[in-house]
Z-matrix of the N, CA and C atoms (Angstrom, degrees):
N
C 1 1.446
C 2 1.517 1 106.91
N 3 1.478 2 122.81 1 127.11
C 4 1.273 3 115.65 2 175.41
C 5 1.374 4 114.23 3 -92.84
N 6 1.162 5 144.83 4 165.51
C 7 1.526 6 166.33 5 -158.46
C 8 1.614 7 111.30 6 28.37
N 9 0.877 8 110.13 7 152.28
C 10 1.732 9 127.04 8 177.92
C 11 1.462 10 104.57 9 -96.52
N 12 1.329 11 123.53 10 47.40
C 13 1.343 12 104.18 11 165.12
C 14 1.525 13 98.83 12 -120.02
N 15 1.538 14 114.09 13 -167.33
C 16 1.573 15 120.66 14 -148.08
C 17 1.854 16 88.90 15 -66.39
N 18 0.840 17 133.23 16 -42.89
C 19 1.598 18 121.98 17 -176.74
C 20 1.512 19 124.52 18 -60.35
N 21 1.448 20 104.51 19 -38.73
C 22 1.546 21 117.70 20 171.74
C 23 1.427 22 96.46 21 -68.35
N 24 1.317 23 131.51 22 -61.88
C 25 1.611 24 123.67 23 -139.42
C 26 1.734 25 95.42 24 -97.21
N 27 1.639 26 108.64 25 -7.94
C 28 1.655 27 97.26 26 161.86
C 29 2.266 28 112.44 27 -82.62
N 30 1.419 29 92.87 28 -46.50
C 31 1.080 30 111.84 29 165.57
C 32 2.015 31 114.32 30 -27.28
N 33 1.548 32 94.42 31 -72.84
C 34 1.686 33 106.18 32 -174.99
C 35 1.551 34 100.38 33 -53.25
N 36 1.325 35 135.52 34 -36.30
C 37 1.265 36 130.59 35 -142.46
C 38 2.013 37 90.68 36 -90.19
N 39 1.590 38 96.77 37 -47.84
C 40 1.475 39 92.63 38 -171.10
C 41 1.727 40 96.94 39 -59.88
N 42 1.129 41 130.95 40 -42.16
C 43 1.917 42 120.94 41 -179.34
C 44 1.098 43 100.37 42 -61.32
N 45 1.024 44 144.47 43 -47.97
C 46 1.263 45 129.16 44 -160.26
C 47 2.058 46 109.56 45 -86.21
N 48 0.934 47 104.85 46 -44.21
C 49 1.663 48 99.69 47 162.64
C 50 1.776 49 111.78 48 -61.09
N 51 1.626 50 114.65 49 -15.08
C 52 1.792 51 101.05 50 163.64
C 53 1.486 52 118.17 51 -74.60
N 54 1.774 53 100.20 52 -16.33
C 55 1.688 54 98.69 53 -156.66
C 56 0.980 55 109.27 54 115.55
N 57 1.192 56 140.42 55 -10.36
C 58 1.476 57 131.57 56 177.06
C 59 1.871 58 110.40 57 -90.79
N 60 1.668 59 89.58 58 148.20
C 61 1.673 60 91.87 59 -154.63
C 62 2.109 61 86.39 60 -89.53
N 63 1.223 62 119.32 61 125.40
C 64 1.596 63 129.36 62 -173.84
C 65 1.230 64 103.43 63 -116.71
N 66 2.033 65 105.26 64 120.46
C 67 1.458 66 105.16 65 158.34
C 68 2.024 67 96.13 66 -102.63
N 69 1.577 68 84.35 67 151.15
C 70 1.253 69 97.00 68 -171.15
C 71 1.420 70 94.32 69 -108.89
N 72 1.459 71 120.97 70 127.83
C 73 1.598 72 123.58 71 179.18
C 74 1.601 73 98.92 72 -111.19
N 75 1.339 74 107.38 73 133.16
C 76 1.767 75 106.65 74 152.66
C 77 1.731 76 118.53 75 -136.37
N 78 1.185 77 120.36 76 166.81
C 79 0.930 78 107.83 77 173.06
C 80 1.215 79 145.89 78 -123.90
N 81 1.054 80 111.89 79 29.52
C 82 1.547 81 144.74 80 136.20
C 83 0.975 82 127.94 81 -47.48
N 84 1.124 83 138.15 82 153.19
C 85 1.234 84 143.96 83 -165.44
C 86 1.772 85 118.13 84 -118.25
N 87 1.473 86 104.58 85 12.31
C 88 1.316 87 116.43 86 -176.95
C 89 1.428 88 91.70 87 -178.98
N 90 1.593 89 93.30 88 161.92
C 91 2.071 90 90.72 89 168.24
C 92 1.853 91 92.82 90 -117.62
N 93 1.251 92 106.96 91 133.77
C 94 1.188 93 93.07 92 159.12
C 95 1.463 94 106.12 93 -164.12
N 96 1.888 95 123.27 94 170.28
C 97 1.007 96 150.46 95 -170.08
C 98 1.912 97 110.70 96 -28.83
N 99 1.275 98 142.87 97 112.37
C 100 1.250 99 133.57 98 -154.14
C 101 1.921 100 100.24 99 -96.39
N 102 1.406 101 112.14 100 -10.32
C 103 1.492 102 117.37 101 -159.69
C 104 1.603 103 126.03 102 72.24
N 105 1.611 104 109.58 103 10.98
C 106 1.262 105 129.87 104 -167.06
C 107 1.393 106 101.12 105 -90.66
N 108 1.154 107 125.36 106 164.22
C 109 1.425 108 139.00 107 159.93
C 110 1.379 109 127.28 108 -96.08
N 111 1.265 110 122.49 109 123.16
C 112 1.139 111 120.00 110 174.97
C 113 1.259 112 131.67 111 -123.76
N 114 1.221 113 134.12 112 102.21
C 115 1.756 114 138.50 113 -170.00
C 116 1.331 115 95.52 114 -92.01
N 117 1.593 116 111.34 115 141.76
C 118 1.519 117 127.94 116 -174.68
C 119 1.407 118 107.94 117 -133.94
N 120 1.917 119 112.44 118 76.27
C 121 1.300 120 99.95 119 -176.69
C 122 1.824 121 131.47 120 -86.38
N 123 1.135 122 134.73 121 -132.49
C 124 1.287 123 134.21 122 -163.43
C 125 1.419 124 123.26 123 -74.29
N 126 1.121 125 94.09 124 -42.84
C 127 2.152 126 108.26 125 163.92
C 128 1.626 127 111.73 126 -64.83
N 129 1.643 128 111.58 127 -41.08
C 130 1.740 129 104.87 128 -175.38
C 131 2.076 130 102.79 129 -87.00
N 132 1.574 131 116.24 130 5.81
C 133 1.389 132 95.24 131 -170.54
C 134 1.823 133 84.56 132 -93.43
N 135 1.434 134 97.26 133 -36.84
C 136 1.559 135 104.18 134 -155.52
C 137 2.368 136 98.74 135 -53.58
N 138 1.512 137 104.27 136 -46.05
C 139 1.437 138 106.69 137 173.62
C 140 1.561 139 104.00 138 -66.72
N 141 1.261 140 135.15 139 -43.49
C 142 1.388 141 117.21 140 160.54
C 143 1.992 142 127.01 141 -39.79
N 144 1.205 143 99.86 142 -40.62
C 145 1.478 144 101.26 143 177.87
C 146 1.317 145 123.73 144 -73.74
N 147 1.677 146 111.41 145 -25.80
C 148 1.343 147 128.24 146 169.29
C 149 1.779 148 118.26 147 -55.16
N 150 1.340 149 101.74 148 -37.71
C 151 1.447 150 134.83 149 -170.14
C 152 1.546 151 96.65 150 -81.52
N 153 1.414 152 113.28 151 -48.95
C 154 1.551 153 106.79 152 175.39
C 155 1.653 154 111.01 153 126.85
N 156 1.515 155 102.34 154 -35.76
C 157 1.304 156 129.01 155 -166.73
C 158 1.945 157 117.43 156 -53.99
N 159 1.506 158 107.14 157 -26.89
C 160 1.504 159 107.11 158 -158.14
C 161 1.305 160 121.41 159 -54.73
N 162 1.152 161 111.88 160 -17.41
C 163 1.953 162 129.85 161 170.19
C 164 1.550 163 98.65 162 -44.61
N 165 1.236 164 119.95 163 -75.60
C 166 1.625 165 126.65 164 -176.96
C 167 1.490 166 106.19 165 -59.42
N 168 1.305 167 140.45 166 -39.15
C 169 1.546 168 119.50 167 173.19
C 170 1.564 169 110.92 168 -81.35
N 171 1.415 170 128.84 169 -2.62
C 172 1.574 171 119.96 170 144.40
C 173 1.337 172 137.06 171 -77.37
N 174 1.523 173 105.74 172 -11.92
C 175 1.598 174 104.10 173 -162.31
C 176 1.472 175 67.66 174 -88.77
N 177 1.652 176 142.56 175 -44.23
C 178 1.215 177 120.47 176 -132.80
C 179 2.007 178 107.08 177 -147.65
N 180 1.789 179 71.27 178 41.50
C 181 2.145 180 101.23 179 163.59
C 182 1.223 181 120.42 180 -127.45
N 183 0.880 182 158.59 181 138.70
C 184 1.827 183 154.78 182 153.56
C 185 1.875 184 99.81 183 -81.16
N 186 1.736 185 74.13 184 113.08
C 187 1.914 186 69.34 185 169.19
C 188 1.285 187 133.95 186 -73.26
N 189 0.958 188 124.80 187 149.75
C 190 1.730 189 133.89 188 -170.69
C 191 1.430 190 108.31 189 -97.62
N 192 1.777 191 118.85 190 111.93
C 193 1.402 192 122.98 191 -163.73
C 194 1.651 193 102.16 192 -122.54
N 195 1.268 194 103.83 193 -12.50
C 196 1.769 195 103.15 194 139.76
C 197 1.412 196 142.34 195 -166.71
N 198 0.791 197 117.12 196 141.90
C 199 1.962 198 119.47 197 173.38
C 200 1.427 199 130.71 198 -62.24
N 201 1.021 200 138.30 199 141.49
C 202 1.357 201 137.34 200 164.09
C 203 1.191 202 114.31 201 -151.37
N 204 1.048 203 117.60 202 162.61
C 205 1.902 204 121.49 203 -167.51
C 206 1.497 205 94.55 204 -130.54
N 207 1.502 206 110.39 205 140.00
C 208 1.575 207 101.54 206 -173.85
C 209 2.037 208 99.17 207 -139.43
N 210 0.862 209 115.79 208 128.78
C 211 1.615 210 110.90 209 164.64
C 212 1.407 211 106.01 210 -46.54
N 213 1.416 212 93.32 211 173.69
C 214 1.951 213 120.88 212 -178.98
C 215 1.894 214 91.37 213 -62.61
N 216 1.043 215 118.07 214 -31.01
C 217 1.700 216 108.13 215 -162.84
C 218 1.648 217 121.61 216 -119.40
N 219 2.123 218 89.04 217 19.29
C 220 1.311 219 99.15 218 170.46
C 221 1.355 220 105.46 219 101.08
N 222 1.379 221 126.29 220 -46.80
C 223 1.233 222 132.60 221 -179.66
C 224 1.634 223 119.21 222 -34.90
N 225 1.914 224 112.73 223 105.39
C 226 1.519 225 99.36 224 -163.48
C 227 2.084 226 109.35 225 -72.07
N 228 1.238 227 112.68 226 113.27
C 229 1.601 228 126.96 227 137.81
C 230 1.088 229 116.17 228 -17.84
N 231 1.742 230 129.81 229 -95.69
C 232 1.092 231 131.17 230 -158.78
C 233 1.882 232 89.96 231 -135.12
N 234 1.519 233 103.72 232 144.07
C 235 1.560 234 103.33 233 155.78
C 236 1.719 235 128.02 234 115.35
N 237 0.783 236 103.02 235 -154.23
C 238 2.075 237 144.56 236 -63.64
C 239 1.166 238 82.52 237 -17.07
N 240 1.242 239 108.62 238 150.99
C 241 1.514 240 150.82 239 123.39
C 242 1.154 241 127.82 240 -90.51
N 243 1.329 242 111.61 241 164.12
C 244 1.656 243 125.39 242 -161.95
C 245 1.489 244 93.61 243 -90.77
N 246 1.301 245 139.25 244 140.49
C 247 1.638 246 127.02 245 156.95
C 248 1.540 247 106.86 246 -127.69
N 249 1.210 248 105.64 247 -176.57
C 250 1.843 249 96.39 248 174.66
C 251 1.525 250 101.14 249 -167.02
N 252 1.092 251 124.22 250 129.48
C 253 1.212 252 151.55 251 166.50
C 254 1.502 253 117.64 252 84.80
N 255 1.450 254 111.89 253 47.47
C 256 1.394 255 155.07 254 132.13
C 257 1.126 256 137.96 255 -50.45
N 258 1.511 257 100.61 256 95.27
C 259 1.775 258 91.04 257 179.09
C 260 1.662 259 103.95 258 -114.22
N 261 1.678 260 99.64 259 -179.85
C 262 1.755 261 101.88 260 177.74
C 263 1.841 262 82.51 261 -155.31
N 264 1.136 263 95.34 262 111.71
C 265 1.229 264 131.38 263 179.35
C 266 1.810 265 119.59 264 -51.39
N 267 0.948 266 105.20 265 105.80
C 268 1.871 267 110.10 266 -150.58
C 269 1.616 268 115.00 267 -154.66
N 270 1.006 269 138.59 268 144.76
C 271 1.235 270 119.96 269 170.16
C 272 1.855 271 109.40 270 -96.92
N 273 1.246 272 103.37 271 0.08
C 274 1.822 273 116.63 272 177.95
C 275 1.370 274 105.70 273 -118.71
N 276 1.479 275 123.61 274 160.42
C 277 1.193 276 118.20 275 159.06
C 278 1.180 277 114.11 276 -62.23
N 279 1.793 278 116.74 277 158.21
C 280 1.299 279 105.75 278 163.92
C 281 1.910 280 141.67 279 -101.67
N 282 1.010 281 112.77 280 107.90
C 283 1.332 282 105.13 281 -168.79
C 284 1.574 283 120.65 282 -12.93
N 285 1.409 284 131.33 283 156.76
C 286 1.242 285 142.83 284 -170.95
C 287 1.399 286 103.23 285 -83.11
N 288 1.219 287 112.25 286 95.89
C 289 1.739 288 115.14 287 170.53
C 290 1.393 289 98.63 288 119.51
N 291 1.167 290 132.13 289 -3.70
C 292 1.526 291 134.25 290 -157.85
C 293 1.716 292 108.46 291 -73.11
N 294 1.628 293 104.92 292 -45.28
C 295 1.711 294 117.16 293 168.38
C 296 1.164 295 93.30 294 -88.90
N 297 1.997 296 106.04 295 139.15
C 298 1.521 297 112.20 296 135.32
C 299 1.118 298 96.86 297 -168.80
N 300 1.364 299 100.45 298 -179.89
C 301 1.653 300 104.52 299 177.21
C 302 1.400 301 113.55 300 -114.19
N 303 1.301 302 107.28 301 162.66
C 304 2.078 303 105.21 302 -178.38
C 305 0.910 304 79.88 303 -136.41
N 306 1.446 305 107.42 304 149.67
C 307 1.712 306 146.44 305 -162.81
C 308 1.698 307 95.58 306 -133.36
């Protein structure tokens, strides 16, 4: 399997839970934290559970109980809304307003 990012290392996990023996190549020289954000909503928990894995993205996600969309000047877009089975990947909760996106 080439690269260690979320497709490879979801990828390796589903071969290797068929039985198939997976070398995982990356090319990096370390894996580590990108400063990126990542939201993991209802379609990526449900293929996480398939995989087996969803235990470790709860001990170490804060779930996301709502959305909002906000312009460059704050001005709210869309929202909050209610969502559910949403996480944002953290080892803390995340403060109220802390994710969003600007349009």
């Amino acid at each position: 399997m080439l690269g260690a990012g979320i497709a490879g290392l979801a990828s390796a996990i589903a071969l290797r839970g068929a039985g198939y023996r997976v070398e995982l190549i990356e090319q990096a020289s370390a894996l580590t934290t990108a400063g990126a954000a990542l939201s993991l909503w209802a379609n990526a928990m449900t293929a996480l559970r398939r995989l087996g894995i969803e235990g470790v993205i709860e001990r170490e996600a804060a779930p996301i109980a709502t959305l909002g969309v906000a312009a460059r000047d704050g001005r709210s877009l869309m929202g909050p809304v209610a969502v559910q089975d949403a996480w944002l990947p953290t080892r803390s909760p995340a403060p109220a307003g802390s994710a969003r996106w600007a349009c």
